[in-house]
C-alpha positions in Angstrom: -3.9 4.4 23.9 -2.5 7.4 22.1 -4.3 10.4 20.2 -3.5 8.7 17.0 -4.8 5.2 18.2 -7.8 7.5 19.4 -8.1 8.8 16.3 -7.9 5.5 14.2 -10.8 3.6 16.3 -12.8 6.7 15.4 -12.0 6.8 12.3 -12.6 3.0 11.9 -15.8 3.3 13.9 -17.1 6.1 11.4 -16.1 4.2 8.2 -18.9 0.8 9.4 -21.1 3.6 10.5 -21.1 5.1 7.1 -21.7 1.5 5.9 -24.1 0.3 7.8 -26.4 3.2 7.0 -25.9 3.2 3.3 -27.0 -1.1 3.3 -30.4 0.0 5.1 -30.6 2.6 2.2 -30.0 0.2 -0.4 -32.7 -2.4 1.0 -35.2 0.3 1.2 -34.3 1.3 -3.0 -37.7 0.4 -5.1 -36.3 -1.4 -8.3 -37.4 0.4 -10.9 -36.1 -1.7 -13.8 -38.7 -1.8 -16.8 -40.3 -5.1 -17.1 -41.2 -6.6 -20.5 -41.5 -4.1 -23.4 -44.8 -2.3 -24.3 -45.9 -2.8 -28.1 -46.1 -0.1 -30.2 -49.2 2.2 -30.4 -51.2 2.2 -33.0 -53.3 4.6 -34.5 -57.2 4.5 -34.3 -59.2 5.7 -37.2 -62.9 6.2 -36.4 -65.2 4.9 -38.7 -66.7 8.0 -40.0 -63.1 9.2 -41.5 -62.7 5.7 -43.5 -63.1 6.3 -47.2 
């Protein structure tokens, strides 16, 4: 095999490399997607300020 034959395995070899590295990332991502929405706070007033 040639230098550029030499050169296209490794580059071909480097490319799954690169691949398979970046799908064991991906499985170890934590989904962080927001689940159901949170209502609305609302404002206590303590008895003693009620008029």
């Amino acid at each position: 095999m040639g230098e550029v034959g030499k050169g296209i395995t490794a580059f071909k070899k480097g490319v799954k490399e690169t691949t398979e590295e970046q799908d064991r990332e991906a499985a170890q991502l934590r989904d962080v997607t927001p689940g159901a929405p949170v209502p609305p706070v609302t404002p206590v007033t303590p008895e003693k300020d009620k008029i």
